[in-house]
C-alpha positions as a Markdown table, in Angstrom:
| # | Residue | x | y | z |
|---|---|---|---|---|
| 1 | Unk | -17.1 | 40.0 | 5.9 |
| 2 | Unk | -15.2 | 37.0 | 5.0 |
| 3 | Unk | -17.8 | 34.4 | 5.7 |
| 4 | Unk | -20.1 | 36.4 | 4.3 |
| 5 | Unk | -18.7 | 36.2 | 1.3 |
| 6 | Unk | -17.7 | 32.7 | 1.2 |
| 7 | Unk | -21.1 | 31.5 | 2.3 |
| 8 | Unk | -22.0 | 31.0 | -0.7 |
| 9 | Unk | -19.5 | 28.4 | -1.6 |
| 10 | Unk | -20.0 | 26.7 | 1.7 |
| 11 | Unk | -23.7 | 26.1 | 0.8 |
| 12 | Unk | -23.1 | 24.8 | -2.4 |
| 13 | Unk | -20.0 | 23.0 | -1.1 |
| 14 | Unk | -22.7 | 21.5 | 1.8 |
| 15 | Unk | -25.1 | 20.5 | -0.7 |
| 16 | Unk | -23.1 | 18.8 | -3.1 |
| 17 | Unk | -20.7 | 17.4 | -0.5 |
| 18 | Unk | -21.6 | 17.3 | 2.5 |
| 19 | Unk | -25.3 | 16.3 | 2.2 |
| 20 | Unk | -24.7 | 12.9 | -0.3 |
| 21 | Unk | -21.9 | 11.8 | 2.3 |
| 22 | Unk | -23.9 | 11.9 | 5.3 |
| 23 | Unk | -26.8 | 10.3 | 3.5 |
| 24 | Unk | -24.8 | 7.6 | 2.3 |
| 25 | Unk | -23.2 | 6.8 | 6.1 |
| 26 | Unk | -27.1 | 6.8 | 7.4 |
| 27 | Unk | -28.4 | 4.6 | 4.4 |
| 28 | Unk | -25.0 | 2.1 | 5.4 |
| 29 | Unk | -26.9 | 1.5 | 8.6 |
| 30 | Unk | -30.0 | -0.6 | 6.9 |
| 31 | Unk | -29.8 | -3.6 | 5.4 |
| 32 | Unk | -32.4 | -5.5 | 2.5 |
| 33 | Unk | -35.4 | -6.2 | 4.0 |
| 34 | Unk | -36.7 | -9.6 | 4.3 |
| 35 | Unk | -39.8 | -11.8 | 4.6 |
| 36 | Unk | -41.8 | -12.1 | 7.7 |
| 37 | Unk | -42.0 | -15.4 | 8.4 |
| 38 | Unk | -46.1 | -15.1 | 9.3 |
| 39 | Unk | -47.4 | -13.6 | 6.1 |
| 40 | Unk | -45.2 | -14.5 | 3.8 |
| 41 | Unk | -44.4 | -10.8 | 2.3 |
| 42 | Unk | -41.7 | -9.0 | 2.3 |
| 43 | Unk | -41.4 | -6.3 | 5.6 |
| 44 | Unk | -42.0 | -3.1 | 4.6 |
| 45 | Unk | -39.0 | -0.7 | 5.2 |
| 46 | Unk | -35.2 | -0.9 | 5.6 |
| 47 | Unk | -34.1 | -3.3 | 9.2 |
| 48 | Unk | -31.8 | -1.0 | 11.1 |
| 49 | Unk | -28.4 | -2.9 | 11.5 |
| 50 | Unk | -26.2 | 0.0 | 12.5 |
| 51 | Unk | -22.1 | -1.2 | 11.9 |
| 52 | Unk | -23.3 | -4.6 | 10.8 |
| 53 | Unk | -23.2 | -3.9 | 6.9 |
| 54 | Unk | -19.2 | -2.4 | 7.5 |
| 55 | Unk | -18.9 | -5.6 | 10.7 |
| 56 | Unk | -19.6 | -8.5 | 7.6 |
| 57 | Unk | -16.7 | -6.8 | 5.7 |
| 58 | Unk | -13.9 | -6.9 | 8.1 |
| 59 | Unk | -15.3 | -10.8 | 9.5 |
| 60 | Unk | -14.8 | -13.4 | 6.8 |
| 61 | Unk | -17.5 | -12.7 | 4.8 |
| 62 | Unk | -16.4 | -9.6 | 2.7 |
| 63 | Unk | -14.0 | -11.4 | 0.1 |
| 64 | Unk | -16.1 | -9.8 | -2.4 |
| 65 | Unk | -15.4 | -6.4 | -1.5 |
| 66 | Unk | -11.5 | -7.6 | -0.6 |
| 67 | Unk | -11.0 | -8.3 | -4.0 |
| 68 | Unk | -12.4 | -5.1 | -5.3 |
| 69 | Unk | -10.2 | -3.9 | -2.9 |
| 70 | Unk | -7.0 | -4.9 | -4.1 |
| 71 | Unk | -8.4 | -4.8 | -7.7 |
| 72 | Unk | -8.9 | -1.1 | -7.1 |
| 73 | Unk | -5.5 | -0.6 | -5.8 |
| 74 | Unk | -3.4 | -2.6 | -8.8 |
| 75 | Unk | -5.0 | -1.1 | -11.4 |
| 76 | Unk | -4.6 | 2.5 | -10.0 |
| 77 | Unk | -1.0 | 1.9 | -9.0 |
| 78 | Unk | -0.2 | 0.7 | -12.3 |
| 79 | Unk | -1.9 | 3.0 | -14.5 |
| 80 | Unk | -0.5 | 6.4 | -12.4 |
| 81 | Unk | 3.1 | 4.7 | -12.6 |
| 82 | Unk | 2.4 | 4.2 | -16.3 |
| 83 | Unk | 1.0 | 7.1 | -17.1 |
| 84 | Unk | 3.6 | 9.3 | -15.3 |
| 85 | Unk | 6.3 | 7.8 | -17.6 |
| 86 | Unk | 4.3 | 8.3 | -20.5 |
| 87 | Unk | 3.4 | 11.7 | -20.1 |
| 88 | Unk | 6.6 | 13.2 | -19.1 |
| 89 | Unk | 7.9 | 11.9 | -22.1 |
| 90 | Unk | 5.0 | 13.3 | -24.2 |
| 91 | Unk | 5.5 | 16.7 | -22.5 |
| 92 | Unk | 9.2 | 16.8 | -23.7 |
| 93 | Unk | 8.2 | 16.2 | -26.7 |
| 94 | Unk | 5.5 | 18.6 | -27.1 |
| 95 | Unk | 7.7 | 21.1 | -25.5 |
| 96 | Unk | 10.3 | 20.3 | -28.2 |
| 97 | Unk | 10.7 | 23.7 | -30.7 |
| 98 | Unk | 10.4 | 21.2 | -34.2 |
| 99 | Unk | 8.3 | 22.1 | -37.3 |
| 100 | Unk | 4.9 | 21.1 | -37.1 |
| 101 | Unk | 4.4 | 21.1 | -33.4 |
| 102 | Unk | 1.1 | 22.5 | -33.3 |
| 103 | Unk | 0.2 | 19.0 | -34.9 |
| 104 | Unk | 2.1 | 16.9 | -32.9 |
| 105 | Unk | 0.5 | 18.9 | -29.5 |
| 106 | Unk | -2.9 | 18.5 | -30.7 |
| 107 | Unk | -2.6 | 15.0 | -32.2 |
| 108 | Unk | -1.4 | 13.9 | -28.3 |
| 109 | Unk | -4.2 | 15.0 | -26.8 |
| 110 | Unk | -6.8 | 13.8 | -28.7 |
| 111 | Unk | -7.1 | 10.8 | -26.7 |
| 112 | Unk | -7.7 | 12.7 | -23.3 |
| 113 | Unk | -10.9 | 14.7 | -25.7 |
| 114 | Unk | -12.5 | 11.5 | -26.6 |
| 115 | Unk | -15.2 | 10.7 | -23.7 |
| 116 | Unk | -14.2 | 7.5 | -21.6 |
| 117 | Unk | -17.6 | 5.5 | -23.2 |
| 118 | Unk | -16.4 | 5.9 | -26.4 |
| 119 | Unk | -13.0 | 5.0 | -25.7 |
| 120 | Unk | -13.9 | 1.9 | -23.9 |
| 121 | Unk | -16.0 | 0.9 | -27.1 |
| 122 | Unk | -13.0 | 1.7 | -29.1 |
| 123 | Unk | -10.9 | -1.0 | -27.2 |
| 124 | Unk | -13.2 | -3.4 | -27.0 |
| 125 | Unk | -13.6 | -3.5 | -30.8 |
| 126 | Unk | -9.4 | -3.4 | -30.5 |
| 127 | Unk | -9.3 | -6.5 | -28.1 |
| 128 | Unk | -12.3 | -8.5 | -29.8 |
| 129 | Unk | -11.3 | -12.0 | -30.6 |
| 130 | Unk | -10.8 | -11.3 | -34.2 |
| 131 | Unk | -9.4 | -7.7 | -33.5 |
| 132 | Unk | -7.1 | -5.2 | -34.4 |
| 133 | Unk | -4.5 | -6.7 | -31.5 |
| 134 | Unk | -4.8 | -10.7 | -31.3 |
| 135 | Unk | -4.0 | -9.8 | -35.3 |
| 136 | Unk | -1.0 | -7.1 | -34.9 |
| 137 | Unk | 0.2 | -10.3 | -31.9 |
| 138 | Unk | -0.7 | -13.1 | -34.2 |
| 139 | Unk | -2.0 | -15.2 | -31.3 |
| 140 | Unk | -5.5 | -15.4 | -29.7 |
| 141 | Unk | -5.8 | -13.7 | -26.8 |
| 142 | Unk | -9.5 | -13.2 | -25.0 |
| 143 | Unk | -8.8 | -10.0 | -23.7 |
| 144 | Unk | -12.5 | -9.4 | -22.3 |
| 145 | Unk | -12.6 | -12.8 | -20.4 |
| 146 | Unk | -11.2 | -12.9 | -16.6 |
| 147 | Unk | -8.0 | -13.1 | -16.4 |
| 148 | Unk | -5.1 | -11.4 | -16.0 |
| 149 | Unk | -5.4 | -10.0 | -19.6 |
| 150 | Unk | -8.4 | -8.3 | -18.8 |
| 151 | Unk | -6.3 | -6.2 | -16.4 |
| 152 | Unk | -3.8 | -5.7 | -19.2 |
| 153 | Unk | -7.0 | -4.3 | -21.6 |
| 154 | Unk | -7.7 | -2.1 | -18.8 |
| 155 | Unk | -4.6 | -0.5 | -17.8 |
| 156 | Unk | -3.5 | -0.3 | -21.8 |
| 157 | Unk | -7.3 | 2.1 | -22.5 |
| 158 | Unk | -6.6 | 3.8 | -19.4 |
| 159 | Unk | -2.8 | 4.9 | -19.9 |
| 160 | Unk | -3.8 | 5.6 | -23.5 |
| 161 | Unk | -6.6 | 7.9 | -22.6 |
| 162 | Unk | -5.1 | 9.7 | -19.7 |
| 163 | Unk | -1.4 | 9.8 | -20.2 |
| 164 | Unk | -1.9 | 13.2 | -22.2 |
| 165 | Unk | -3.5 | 14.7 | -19.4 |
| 166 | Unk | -0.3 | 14.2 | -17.3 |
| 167 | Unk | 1.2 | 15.3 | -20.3 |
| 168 | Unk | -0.4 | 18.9 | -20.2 |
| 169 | Unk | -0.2 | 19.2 | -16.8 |
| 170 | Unk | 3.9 | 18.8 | -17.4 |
| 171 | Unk | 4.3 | 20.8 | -20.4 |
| 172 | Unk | 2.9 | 24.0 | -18.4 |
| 173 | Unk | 5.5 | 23.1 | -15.7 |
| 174 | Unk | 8.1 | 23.2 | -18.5 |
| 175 | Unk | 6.9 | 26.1 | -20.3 |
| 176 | Unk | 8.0 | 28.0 | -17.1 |
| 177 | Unk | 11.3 | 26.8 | -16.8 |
| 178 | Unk | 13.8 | 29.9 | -18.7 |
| 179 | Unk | 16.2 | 28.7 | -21.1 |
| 180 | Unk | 19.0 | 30.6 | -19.5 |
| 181 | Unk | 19.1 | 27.6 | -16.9 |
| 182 | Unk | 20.0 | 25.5 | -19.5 |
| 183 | Unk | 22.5 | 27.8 | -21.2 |
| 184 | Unk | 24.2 | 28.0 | -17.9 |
| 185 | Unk | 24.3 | 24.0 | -17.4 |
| 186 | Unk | 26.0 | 23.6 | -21.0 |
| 187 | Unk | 28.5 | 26.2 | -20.3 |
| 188 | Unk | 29.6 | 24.0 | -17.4 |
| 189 | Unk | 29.2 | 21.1 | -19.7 |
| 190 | Unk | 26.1 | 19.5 | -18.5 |
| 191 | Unk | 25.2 | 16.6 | -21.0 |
| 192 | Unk | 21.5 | 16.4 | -22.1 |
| 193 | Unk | 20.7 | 13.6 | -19.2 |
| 194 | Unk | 22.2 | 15.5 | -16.8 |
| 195 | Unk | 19.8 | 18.8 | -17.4 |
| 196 | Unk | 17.3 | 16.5 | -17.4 |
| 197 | Unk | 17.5 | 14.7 | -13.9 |
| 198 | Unk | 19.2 | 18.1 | -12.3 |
| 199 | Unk | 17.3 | 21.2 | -14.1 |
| 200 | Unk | 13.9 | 19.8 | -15.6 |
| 201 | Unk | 12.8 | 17.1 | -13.0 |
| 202 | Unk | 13.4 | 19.5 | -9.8 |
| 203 | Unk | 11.7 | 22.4 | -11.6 |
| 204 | Unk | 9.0 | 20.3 | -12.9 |
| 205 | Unk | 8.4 | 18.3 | -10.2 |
| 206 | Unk | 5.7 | 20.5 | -8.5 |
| 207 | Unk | 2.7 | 20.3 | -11.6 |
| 208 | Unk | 4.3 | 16.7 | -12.0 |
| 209 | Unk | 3.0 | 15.7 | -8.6 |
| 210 | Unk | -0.2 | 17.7 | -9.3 |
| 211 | Unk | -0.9 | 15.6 | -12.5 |
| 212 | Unk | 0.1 | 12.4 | -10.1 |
| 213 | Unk | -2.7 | 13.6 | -7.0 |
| 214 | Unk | -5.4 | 14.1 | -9.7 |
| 215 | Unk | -4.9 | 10.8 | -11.7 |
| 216 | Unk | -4.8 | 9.3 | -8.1 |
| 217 | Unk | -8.1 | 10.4 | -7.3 |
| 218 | Unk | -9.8 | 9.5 | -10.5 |
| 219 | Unk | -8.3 | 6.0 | -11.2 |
| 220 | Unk | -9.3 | 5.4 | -7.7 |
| 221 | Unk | -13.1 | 6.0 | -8.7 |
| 222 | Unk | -12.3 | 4.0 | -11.8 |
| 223 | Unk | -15.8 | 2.4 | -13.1 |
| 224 | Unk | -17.2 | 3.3 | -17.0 |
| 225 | Unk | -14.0 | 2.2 | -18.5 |
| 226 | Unk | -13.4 | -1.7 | -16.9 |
| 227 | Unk | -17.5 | -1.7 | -16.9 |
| 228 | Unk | -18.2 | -0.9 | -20.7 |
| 229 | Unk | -14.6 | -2.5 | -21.7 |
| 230 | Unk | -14.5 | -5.8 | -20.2 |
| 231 | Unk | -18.3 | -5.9 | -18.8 |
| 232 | Unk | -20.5 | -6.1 | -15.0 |
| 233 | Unk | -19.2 | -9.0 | -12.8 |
| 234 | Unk | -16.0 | -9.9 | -13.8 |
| 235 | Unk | -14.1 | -10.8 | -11.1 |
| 236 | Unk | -11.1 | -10.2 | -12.1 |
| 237 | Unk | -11.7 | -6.5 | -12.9 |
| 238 | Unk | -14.5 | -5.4 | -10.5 |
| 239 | Unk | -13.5 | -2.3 | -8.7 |
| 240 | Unk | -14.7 | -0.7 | -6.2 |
| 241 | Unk | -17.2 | 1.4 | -7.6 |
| 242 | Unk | -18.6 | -1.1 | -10.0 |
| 243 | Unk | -19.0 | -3.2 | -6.6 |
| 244 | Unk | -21.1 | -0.2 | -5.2 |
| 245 | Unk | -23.0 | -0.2 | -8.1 |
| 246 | Unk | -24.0 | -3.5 | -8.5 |
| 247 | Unk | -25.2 | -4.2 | -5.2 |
| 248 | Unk | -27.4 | -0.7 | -6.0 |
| 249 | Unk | -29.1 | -2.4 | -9.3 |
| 250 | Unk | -29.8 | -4.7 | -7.0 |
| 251 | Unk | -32.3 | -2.9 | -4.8 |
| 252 | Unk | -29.1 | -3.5 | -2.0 |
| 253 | Unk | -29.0 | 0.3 | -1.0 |
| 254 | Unk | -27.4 | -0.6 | 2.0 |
| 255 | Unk | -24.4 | -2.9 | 1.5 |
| 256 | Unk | -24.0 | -0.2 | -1.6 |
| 257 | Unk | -24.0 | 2.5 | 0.9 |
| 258 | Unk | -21.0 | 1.0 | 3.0 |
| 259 | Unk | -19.1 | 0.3 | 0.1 |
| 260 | Unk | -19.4 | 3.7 | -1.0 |
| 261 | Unk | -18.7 | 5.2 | 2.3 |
| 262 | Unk | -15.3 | 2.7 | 2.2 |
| 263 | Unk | -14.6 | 4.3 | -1.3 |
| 264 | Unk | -14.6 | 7.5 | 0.0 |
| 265 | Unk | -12.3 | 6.7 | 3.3 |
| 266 | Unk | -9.5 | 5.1 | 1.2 |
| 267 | Unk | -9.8 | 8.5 | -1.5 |
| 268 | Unk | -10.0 | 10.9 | 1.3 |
| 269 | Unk | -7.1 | 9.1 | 3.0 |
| 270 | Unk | -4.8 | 8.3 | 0.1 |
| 271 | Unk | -5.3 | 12.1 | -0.7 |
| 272 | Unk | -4.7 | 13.0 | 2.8 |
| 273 | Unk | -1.7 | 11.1 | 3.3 |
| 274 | Unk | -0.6 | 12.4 | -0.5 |
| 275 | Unk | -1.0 | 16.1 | 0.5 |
| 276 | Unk | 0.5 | 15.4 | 3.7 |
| 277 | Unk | 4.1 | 14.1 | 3.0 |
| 278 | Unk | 4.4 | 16.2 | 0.0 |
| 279 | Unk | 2.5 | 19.3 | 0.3 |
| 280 | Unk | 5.9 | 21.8 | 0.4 |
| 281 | Unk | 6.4 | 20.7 | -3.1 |
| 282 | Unk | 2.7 | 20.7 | -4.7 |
| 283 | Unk | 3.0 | 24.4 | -3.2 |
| 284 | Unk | 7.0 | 25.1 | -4.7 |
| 285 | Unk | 8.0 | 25.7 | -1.2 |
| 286 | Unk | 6.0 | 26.6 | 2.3 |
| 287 | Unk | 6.1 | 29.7 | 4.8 |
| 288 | Unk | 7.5 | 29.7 | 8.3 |
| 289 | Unk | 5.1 | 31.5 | 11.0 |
| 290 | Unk | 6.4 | 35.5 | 10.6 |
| 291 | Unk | 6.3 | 35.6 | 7.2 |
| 292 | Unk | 9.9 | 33.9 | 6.4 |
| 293 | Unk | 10.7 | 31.2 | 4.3 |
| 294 | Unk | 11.3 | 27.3 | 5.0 |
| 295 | Unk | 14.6 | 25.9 | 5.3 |
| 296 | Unk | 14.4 | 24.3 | 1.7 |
| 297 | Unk | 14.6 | 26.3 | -1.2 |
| 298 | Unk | 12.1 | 26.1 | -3.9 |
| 299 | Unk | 13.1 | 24.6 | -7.0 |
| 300 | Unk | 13.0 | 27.8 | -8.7 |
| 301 | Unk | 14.5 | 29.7 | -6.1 |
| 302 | Unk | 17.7 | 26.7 | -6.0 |
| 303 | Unk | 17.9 | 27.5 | -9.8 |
| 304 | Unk | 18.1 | 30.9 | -9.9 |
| 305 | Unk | 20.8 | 31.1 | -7.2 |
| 306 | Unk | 22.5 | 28.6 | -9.4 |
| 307 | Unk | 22.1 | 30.9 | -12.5 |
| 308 | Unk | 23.8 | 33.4 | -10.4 |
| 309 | Unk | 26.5 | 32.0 | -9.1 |
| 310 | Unk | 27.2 | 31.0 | -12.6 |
| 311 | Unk | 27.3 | 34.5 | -13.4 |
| 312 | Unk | 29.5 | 35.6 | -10.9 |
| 313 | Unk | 31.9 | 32.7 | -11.8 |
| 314 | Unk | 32.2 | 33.7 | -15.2 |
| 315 | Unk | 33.1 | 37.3 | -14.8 |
């Protein structure tokens, strides 16, 4: 009865999933065709090369893909980390009780609801030669040329944009959290930065680290924003899907393939290894075989023990 009714799911999941993937690794295994040498015209079909397209990569003559590579990796690392900061902070503020903060809520999010195209465009205008920033900065700055300040454009649209999401994600963390925690910590005379890294951090770190796996995964497919920002074929922000893509417009479907399939390896594994180390805390806490609990305490479990020893002390 229970496959039968998850089949569905697993059909959908297998044609959505499962299907593009394994046509992607069999198209990675052809290569451009070229032009017999007799006639003149091009073969007809795809050569079979087999592990040659991923063999060039890991030789010498990948640097290309390398620097996507590492492109890739800096910008995601440095957006998440960035973002992170920026919307914890926004989620204490939203979760603030302060006049007006239906207003402030909404006016924080706005950025996540504007589509990433239109974002980009907004920037771009922002880091034009004669823009908004080179005349806030009084200096000249060509943001959209390569450079390390075409990194700069990108991570500044992409924490703007997606900081609030992290921001939501946190704020229904701390909406969850009771305030009698809190009145117990100032009875024992807990200043406000001690509550903070002792009663909201451990409570709110499980939907914290959700809000850190799913920017993860998305900055790691990062593509519209550096492509319609900056433009194609800049080297210095070319990631790994624009790489993919590129070699696709070019009638390269398999070199475009293998990146792809190289993509989805360092996702699936970053993910893996995410989930891996700290999957007891994206779940609050994990079950022993028989039904009993882990070692560890939950966060919310630690606090309400806390909250009653504190009672127990007091009377």
């Amino acid at each position: 009865m229970a496959t039968l009714l998850i089949s569905p799911t697993l059909v959908v999941l297998g044609l959505v999933i499962v299907y593009p993937v394994l046509a992607a690794v069999y198209s990675s295994m052809f290569t451009v065709p070229g032009v017999d040498p007799g006639t003149g015209f091009v073969e007809g079909g795809e050569p079979f090369v087999g592990l040659d397209n991923f063999a060039s990569i890991f030789t010498g003559e990948g640097g290309r893909f390398w620097n996507a590579f590492w492109n890739t990796s800096f910008l995601t690392v440095t957006s998440v980390l960035l973002e992170t900061v920026i919307g914890l902070a926004m989620a204490l503020i939203m979760h603030q009780a302060m006049r007006g903060r239906a207003w402030v809520r909404a006016s924080i999010l706005v950025p996540w609801a504007i589509p990433t195209a239109i974002s980009a465009l907004l920037w771009r205008w922002i880091f034009d030669s004669e823009g908004i920033a080179n005349t806030m900065l009084g200096t000249k700055v060509l943001w959209t040329t390569e450079g390390f300040q075409a990194q700069t454009a990108v991570i500044i649209a992409e924490v703007w944009k997606t900081a609030p999401f992290v921001g939501l994600l946190v704020l229904a963390g701390l909406q969850i959290i009771s305030q009698e925690v809190y009145e117990a910590a100032r009875v024992d005379g807990a200043g406000p930065v001690r509550r903070f890294w002792n009663i909201t951090l451990p409570l709110v770190k499980p939907a914290l680290l959700v809000a850190v796996l799913f920017r993860l995964l998305d900055a790691l497919r990062m593509f519209d924003l550096p492509y319609i920002l900056i433009g194609a074929g800049k080297e210095s922000v070319e990631t790994l899907s624009m790489l993919a893509q590129d070699e696709a417009s070019n009638v390269r479907f398999g070199p475009a393939s293998a990146y792809s399939v190289l993509l989805f390896l360092y996702v699936f594994l970053i993910a893996f290894t995410f989930i891996k180390l700290l999957g007891a805390d994206l779940l609050g806490g994990r079950d022993e075989p028989g039904g009993k609990k882990g070692g560890r305490k939950s966060p919310r479990r630690r606090a309400d023990g806390g909250r009653s020893r504190q009672k127990e002390a007091t009377a």
